[in-house]
py3Dmol code that shows the C-alpha trace and the ligand (Angstrom):
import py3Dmol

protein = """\
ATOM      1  CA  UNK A   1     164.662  36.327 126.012  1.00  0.00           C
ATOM      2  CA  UNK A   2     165.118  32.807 127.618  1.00  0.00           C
ATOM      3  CA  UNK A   3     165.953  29.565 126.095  1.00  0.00           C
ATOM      4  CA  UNK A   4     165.104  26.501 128.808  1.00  0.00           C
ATOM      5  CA  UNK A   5     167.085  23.070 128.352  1.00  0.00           C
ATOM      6  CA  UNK A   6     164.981  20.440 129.311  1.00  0.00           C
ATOM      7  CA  UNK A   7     167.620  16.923 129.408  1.00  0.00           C
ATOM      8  CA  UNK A   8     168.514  14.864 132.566  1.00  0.00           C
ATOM      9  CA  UNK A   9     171.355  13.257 131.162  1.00  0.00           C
ATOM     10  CA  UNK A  10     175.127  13.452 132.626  1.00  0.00           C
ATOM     11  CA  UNK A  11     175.581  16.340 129.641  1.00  0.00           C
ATOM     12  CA  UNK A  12     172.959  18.431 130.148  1.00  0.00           C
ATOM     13  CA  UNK A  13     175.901  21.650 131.741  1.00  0.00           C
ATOM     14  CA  UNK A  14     177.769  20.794 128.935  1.00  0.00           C
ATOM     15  CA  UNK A  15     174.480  20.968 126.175  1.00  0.00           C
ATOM     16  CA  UNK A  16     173.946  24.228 128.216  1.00  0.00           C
ATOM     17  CA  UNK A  17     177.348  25.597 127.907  1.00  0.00           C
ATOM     18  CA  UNK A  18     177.128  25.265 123.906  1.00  0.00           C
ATOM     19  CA  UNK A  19     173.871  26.398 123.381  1.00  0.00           C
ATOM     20  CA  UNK A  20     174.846  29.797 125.250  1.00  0.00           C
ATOM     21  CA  UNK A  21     178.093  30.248 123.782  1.00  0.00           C
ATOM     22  CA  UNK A  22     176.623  29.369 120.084  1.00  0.00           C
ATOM     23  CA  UNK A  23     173.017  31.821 121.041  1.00  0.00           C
ATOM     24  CA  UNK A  24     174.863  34.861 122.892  1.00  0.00           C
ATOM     25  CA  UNK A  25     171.602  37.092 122.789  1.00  0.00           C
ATOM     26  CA  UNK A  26     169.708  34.544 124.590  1.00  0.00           C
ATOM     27  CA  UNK A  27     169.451  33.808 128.280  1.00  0.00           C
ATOM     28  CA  UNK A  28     170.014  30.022 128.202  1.00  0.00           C
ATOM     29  CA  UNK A  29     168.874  28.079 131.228  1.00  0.00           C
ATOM     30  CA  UNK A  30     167.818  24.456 132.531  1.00  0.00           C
ATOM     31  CA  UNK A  31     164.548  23.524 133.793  1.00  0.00           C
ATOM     32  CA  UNK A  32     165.242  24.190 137.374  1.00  0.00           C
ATOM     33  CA  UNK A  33     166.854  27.781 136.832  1.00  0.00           C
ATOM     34  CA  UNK A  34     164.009  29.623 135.291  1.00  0.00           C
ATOM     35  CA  UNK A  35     163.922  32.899 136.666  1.00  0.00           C
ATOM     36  CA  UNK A  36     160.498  34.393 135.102  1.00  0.00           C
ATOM     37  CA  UNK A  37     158.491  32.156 132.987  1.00  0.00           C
ATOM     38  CA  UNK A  38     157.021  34.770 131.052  1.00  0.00           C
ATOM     39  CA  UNK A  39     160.368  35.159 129.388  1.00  0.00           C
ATOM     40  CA  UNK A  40     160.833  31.533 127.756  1.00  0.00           C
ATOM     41  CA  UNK A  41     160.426  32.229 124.206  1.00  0.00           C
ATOM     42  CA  UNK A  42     162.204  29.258 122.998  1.00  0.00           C
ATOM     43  CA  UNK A  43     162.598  25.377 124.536  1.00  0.00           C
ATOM     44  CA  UNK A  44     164.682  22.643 123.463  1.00  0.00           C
ATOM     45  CA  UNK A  45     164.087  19.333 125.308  1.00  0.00           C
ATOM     46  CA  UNK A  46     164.297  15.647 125.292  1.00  0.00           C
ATOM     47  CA  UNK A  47     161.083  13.778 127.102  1.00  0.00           C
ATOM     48  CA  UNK A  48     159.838  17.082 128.864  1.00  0.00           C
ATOM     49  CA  UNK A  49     157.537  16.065 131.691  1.00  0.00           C
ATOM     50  CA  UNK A  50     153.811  16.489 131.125  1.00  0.00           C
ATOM     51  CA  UNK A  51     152.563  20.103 131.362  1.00  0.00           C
ATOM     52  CA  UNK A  52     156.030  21.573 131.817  1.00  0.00           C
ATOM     53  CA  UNK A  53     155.794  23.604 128.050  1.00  0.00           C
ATOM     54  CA  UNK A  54     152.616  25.039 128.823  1.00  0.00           C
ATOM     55  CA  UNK A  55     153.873  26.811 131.400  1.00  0.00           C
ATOM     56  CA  UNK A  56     155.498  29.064 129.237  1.00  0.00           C
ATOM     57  CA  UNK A  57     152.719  31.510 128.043  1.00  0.00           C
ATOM     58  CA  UNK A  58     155.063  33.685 125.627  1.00  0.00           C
ATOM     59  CA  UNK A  59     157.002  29.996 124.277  1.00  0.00           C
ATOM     60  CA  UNK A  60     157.094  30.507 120.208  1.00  0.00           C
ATOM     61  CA  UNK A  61     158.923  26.741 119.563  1.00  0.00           C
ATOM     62  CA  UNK A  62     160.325  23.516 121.024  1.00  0.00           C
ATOM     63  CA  UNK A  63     163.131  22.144 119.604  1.00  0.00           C
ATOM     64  CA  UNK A  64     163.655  18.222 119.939  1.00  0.00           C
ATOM     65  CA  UNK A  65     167.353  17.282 120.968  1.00  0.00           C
ATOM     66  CA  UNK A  66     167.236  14.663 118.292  1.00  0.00           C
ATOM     67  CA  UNK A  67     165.280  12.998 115.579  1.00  0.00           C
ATOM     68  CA  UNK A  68     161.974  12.264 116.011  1.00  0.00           C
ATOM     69  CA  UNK A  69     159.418  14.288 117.963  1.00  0.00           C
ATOM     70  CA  UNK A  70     157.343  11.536 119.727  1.00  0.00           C
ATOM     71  CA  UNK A  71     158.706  12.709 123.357  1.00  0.00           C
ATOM     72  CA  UNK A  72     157.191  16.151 122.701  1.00  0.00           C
ATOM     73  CA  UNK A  73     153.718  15.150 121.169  1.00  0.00           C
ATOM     74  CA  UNK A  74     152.997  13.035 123.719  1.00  0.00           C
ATOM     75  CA  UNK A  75     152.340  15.904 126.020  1.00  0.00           C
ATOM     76  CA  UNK A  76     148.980  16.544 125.744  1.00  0.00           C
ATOM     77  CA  UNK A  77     148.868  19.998 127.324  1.00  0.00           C
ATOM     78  CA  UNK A  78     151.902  21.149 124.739  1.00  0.00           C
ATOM     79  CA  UNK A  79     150.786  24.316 123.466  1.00  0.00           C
ATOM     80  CA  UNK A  80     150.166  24.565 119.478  1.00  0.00           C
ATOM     81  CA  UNK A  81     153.724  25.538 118.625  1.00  0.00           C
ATOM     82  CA  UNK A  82     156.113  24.675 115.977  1.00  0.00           C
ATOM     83  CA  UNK A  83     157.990  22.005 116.419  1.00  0.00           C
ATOM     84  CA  UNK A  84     161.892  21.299 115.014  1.00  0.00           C
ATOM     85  CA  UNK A  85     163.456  17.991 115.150  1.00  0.00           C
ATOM     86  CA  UNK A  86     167.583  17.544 115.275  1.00  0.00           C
ATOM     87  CA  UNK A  87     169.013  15.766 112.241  1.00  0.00           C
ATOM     88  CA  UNK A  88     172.352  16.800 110.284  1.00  0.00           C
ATOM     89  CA  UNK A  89     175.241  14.893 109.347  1.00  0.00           C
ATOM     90  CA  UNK A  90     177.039  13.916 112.756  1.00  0.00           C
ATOM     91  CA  UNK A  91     173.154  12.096 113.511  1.00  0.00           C
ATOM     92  CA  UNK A  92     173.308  10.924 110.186  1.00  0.00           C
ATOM     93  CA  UNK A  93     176.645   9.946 109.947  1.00  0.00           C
ATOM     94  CA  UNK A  94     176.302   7.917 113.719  1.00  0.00           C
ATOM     95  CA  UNK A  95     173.801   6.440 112.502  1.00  0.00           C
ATOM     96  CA  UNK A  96     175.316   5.138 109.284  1.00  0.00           C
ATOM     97  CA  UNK A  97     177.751   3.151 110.877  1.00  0.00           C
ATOM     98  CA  UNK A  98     175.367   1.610 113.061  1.00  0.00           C
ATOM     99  CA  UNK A  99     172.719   0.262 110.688  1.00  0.00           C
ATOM    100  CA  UNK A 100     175.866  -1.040 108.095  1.00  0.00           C
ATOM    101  CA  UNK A 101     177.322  -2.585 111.686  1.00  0.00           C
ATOM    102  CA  UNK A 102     174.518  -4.364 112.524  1.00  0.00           C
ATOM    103  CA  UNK A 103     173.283  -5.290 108.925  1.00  0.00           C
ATOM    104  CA  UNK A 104     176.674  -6.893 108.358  1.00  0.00           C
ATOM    105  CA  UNK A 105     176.823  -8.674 111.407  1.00  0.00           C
ATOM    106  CA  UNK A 106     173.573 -10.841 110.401  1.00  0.00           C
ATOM    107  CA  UNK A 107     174.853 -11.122 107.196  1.00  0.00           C
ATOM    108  CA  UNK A 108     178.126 -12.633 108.613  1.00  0.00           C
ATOM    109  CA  UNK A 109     176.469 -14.633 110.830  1.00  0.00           C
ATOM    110  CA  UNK A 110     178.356 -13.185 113.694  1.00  0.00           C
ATOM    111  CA  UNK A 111     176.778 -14.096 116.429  1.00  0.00           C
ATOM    112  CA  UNK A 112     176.558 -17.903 115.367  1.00  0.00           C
ATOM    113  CA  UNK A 113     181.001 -17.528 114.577  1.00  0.00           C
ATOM    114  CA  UNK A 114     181.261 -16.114 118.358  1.00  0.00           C
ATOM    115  CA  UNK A 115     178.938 -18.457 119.786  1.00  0.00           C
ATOM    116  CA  UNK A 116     181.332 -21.295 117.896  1.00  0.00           C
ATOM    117  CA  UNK A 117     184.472 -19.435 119.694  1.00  0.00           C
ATOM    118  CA  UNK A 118     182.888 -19.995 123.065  1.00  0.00           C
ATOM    119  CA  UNK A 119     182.863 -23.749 121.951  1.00  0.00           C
ATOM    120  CA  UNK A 120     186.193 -23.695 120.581  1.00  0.00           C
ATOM    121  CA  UNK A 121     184.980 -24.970 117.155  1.00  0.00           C
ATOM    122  CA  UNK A 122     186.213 -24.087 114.047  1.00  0.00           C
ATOM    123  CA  UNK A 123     183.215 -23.646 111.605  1.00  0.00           C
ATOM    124  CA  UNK A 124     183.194 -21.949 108.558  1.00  0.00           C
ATOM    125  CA  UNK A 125     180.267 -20.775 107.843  1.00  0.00           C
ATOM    126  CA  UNK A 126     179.244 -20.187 104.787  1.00  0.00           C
ATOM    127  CA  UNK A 127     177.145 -17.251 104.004  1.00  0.00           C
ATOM    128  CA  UNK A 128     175.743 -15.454 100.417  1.00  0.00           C
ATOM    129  CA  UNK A 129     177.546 -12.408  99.235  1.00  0.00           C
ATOM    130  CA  UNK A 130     175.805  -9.016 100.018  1.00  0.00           C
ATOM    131  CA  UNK A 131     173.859  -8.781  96.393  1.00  0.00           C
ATOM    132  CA  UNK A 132     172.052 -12.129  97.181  1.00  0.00           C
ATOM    133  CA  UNK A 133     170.616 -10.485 100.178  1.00  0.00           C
ATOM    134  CA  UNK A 134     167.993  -8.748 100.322  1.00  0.00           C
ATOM    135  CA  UNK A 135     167.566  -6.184 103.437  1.00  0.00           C
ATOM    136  CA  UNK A 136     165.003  -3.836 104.104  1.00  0.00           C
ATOM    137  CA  UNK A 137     164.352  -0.782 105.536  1.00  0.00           C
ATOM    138  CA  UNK A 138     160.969   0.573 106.784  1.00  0.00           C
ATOM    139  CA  UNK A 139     161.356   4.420 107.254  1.00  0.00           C
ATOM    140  CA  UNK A 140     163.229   6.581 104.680  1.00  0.00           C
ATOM    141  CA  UNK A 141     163.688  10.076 106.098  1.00  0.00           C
ATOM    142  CA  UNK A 142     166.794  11.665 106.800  1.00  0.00           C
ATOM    143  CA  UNK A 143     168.807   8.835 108.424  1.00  0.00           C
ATOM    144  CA  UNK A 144     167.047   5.743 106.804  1.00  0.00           C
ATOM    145  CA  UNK A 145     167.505   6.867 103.199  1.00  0.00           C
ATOM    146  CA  UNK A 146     171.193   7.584 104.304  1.00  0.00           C
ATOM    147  CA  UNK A 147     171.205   3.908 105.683  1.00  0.00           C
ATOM    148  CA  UNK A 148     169.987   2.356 102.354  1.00  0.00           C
ATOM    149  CA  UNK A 149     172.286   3.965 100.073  1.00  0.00           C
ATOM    150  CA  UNK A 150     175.258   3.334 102.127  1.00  0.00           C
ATOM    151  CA  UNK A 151     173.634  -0.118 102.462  1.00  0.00           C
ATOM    152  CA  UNK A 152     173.487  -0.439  98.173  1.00  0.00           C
ATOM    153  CA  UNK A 153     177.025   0.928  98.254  1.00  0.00           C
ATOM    154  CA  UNK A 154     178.362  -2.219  99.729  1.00  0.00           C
ATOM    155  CA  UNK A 155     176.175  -4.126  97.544  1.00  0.00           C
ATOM    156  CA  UNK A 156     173.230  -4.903  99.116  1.00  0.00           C
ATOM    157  CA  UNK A 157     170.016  -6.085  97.713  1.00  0.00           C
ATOM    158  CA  UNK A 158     168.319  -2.657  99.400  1.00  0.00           C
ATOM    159  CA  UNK A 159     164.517  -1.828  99.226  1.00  0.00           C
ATOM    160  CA  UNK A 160     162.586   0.723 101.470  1.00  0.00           C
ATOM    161  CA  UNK A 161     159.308   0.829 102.502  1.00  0.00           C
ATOM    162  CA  UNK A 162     157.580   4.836 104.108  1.00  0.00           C
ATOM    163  CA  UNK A 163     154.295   6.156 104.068  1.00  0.00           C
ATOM    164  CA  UNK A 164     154.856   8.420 101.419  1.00  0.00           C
ATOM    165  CA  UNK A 165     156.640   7.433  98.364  1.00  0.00           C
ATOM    166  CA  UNK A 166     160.272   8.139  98.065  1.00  0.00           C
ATOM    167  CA  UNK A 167     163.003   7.899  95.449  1.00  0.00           C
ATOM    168  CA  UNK A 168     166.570   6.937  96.399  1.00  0.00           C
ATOM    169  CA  UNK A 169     169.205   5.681  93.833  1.00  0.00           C
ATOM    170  CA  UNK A 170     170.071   2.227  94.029  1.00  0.00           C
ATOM    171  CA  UNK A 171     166.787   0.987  96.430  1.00  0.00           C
ATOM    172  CA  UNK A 172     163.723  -0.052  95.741  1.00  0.00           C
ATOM    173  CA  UNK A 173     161.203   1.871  97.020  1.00  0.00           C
ATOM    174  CA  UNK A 174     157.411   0.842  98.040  1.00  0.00           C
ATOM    175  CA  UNK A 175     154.884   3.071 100.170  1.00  0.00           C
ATOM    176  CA  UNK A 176     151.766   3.064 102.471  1.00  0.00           C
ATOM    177  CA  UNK A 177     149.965   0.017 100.953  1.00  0.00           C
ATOM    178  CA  UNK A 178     152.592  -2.252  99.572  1.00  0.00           C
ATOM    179  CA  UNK A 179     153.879  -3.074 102.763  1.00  0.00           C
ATOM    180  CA  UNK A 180     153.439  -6.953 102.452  1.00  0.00           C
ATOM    181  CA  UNK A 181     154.912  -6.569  98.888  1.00  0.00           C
ATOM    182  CA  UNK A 182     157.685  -5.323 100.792  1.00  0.00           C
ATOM    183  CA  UNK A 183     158.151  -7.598 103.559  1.00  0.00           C
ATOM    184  CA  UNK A 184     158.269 -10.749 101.322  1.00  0.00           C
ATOM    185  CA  UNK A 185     162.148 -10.900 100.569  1.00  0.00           C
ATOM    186  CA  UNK A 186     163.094  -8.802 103.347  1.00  0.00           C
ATOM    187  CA  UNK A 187     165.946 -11.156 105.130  1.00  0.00           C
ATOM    188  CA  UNK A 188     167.458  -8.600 107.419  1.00  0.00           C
ATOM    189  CA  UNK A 189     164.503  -5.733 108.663  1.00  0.00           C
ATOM    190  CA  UNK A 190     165.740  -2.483 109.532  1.00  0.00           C
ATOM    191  CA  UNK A 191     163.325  -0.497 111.236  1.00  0.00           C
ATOM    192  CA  UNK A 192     164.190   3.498 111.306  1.00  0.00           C
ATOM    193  CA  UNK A 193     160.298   4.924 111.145  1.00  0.00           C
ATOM    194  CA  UNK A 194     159.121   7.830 113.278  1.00  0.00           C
ATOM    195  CA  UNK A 195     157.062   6.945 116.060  1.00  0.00           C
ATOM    196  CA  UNK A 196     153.107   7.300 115.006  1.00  0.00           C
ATOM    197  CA  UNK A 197     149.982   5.961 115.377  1.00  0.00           C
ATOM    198  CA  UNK A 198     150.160   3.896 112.479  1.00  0.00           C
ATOM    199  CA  UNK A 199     153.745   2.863 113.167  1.00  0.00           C
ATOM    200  CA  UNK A 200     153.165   2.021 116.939  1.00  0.00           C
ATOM    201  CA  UNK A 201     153.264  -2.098 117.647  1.00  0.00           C
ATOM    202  CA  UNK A 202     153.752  -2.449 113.697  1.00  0.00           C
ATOM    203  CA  UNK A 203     156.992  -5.026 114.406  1.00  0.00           C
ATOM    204  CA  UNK A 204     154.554  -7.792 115.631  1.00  0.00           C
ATOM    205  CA  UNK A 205     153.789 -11.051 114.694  1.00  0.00           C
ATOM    206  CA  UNK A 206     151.420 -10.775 111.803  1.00  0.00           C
ATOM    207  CA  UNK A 207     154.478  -8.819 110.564  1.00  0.00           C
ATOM    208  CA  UNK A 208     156.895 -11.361 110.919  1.00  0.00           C
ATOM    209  CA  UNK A 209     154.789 -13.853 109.732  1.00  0.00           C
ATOM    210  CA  UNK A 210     155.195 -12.150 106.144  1.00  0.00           C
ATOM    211  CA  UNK A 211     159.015 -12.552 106.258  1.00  0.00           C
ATOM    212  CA  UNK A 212     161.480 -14.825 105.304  1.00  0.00           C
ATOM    213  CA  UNK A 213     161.561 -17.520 107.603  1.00  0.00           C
ATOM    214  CA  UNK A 214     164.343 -16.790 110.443  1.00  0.00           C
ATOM    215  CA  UNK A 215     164.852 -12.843 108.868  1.00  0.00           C
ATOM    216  CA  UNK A 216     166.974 -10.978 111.229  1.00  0.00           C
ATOM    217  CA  UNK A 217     165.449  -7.537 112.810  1.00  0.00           C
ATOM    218  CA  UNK A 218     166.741  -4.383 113.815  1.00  0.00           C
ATOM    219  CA  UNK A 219     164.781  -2.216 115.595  1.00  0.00           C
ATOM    220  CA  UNK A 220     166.673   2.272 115.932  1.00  0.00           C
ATOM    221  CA  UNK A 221     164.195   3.535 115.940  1.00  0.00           C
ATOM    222  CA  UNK A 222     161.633   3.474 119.365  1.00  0.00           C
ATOM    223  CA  UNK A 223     160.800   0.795 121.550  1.00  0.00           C
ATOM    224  CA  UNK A 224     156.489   1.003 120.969  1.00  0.00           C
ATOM    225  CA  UNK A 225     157.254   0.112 117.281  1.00  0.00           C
ATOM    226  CA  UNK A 226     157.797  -3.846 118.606  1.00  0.00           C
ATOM    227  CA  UNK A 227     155.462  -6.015 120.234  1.00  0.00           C
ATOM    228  CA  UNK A 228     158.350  -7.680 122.425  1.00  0.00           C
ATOM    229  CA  UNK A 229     155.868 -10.912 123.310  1.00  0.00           C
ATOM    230  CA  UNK A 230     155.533 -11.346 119.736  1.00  0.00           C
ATOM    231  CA  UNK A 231     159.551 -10.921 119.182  1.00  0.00           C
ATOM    232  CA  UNK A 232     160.251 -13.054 122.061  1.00  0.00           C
ATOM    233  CA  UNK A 233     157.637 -16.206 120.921  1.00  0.00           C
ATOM    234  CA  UNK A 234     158.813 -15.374 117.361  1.00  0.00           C
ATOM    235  CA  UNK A 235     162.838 -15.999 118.315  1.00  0.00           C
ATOM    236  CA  UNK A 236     161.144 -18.800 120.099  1.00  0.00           C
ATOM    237  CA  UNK A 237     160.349 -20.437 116.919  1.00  0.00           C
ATOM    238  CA  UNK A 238     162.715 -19.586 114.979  1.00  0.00           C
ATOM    239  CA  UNK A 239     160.555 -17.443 112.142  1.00  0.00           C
ATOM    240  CA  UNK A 240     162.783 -14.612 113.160  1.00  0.00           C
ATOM    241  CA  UNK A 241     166.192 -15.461 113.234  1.00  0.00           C
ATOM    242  CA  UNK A 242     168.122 -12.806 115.624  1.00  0.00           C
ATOM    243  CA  UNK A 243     167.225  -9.254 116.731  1.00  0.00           C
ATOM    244  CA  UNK A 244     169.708  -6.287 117.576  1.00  0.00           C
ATOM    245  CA  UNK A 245     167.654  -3.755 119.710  1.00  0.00           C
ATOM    246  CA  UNK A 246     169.123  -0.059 120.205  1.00  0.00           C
ATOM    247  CA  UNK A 247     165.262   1.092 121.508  1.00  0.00           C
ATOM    248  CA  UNK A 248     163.203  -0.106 124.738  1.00  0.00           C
ATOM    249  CA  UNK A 249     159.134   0.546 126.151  1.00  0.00           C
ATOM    250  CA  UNK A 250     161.450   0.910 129.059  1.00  0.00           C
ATOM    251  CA  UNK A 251     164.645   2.546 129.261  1.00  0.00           C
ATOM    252  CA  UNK A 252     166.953   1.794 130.697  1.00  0.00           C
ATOM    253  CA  UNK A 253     165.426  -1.793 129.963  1.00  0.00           C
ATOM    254  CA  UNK A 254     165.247  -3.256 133.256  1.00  0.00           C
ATOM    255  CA  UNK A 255     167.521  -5.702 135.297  1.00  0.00           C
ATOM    256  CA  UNK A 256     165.170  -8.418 134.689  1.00  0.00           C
ATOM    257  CA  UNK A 257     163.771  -8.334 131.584  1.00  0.00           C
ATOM    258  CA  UNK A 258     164.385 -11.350 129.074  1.00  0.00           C
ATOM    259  CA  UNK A 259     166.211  -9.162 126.167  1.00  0.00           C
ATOM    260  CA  UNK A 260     169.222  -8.966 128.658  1.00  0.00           C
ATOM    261  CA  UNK A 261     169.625 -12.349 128.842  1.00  0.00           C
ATOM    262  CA  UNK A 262     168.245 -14.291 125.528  1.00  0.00           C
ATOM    263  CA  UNK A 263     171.236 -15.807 122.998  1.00  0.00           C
ATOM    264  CA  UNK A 264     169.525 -14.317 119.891  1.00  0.00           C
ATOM    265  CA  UNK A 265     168.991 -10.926 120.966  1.00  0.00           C
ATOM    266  CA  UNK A 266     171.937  -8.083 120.699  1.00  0.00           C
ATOM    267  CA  UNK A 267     171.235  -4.845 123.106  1.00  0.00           C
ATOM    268  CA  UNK A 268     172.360  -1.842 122.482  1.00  0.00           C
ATOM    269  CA  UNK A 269     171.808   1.013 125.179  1.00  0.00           C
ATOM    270  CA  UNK A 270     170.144   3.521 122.943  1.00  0.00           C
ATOM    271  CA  UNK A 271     173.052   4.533 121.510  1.00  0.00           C
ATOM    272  CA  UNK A 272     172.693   3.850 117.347  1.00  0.00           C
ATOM    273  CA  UNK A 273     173.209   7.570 117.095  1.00  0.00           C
ATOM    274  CA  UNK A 274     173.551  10.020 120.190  1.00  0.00           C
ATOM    275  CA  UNK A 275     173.083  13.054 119.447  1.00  0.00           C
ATOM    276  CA  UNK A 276     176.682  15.162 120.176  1.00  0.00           C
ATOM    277  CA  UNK A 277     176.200  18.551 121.926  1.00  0.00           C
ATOM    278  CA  UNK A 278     178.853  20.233 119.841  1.00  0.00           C
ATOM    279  CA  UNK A 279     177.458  19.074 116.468  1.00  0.00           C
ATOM    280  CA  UNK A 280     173.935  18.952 117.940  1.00  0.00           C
ATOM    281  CA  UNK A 281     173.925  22.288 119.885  1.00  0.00           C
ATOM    282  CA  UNK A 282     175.502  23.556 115.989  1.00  0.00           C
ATOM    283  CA  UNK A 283     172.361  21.958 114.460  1.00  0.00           C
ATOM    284  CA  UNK A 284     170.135  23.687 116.998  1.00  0.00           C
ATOM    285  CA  UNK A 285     171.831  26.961 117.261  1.00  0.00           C
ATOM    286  CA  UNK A 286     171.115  27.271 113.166  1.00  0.00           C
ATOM    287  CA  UNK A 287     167.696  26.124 113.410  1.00  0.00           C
ATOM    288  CA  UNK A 288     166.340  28.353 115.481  1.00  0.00           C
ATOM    289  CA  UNK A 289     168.484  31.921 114.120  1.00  0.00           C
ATOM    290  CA  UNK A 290     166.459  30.434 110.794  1.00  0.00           C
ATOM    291  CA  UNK A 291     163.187  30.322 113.018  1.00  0.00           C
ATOM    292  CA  UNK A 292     163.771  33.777 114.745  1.00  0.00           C
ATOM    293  CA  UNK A 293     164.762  34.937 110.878  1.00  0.00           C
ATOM    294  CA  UNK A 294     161.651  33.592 109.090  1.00  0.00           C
ATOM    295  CA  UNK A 295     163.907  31.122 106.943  1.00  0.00           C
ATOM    296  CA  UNK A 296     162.688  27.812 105.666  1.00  0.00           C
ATOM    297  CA  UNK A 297     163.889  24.683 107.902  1.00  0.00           C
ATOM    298  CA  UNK A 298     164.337  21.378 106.395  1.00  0.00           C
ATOM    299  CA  UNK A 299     163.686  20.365 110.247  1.00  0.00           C
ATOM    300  CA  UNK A 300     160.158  21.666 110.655  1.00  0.00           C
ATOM    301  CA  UNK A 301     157.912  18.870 111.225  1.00  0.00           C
ATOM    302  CA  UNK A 302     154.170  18.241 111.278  1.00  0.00           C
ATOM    303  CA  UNK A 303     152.848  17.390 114.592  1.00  0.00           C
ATOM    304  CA  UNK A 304     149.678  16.115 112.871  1.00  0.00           C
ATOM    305  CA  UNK A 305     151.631  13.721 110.879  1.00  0.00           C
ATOM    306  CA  UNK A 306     154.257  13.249 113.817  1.00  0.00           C
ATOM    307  CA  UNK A 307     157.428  13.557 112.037  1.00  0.00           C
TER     308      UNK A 307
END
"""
ligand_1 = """\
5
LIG
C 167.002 9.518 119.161
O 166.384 8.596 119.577
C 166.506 10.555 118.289
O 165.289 10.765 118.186
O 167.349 11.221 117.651
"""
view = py3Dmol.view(width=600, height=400)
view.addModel(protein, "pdb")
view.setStyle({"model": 0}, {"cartoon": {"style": "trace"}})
view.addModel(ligand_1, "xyz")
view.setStyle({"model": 1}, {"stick": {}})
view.zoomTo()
view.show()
């Protein structure tokens, strides 16, 4: 019984070596040490290439190396599996301190205070404290209902927006169709949503048109949620203030795109939460004795809804 690791990053021996010691019964392997095909019962990848699963007639599930699932849908030829996403409290917790990071660096203006520094001015700038701002965040599974109560902790104004309706202590919560509702007071945006069909290109301009003027975004989740045109004419403006990007169309983003370069943009290489193999391969290993077990998984997701 083969598991194949599909992951080209630096960490993939390491993400190897953990997965085998935590699944001893299993023959774990990386993409380019499969000995008999036949044998892969069980694959957990990041971004396989195209057709690569379905060459695996016996395969029974792929688990994602992290949150969402969009890497694995978008493989057409994927065979009609189950699919089980990577959450858990190290993702969670990384995460966390990301979103509070960046939400309290807009609220604290900063940039503009570093940007004074470079000028050797002293300017106090003065800014509301966190209960006269309002900051939103559009997607409320796992990590972005984690986000917004840590958010209402420190005493944000908090409200979430999701497809389907959600209740979280201390937020205010709106769904599917009261997205503009939403929107209106939303000074810093936070965007955590899975990566959809009806959440691709969603951060564009009609979008930021129904801000505040000059709201600040943040986009952790995936790089086809923003229209960057529309982000770049809108910092161009000034209807959205600044922008802290984690997620690229392109990644790496390349040498000579404008993000690198523009004074109101913050980028982040992908790294709001990075999955750990220790805690990750931990996550895993449970996930799929519970699969091979029949148990329930909180981390079974829906490929028809795509998270
Ligand atoms: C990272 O992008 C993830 O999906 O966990």
């Amino acid at each position: 019984m083969t598991l194949a690791l599909y992951l080209t990053t630096k960490r993939k021996q390491l993400w190897l070596e953990h997965l085998q010691t935590l699944l001893p019964e299993l023959r774990c392997r990386l993409w380019d040490d499969i000995e008999d095909p036949d044998d892969v019962l069980y694959v957990v990848a990041w971004a396989p290439p195209d057709g690569w699963l379905a060459t695996f007639p016996n395969l029974k599930c792929v688990i994602s190396i992290g949150a969402g699932i969009d890497h694995i849908l978008q493989d057409r030829q994927r065979p009609n599996v189950p699919v089980i996403r990577t959450t858990g409290s190290d993702l969670t917790l990384r995460m966390r301190e990301y979103i509070c990071l960046h939400v309290l660096r807009h609220h604290r203006r900063l940039a503009d205070t570093q940007s004074a520094q470079t000028k050797q001015q002293w300017e106090n700038l003065v800014t509301p404290p966190a209960h006269q701002r309002q900051v939103g965040i559009m997607g409320l599974g796992k990590l972005g209902a984690d986000a917004a109560r840590c958010l209402s902790v420190i005493g944000f104004n908090v409200t979430g927006w999701a497809i389907k309706e959600h209740r979280i202590t201390g937020v205010t919560t709106y769904s599917k169709n009261q997205l503009d509702e939403f929107l209106q007071g939303c000074e810093i945006l936070v965007c955590l949503l899975p990566l959809t069909a009806s959440t691709r290109n969603l951060l564009n301009k009609e979008l930021f048109a129904k801000l505040p003027a000059a709201a600040c975004i943040i986009n952790a989740a995936r790089g086809e949620h923003l229209v960057e045109e529309d982000l770049l004419e809108a910092l161009d403006t000034g209807r959205i203030g600044h922008a802290t990007l984690d997620v690229f169309r392109e990644e790496p983003l390349p040498a000579t795109h404008p993000f690198w370069t523009h004074p109101k943009i913050l980028v982040t290489p992908h790294i709001a939460s990075m999955i750990d193999p220790e805690a990750g391969g931990r996550e895993i290993a449970n996930n799929l004795k519970a699969f091979i077990n029949g148990e329930t998984i909180e981390d079974l997701t829906d490929p028809g809804l795509g998270y």
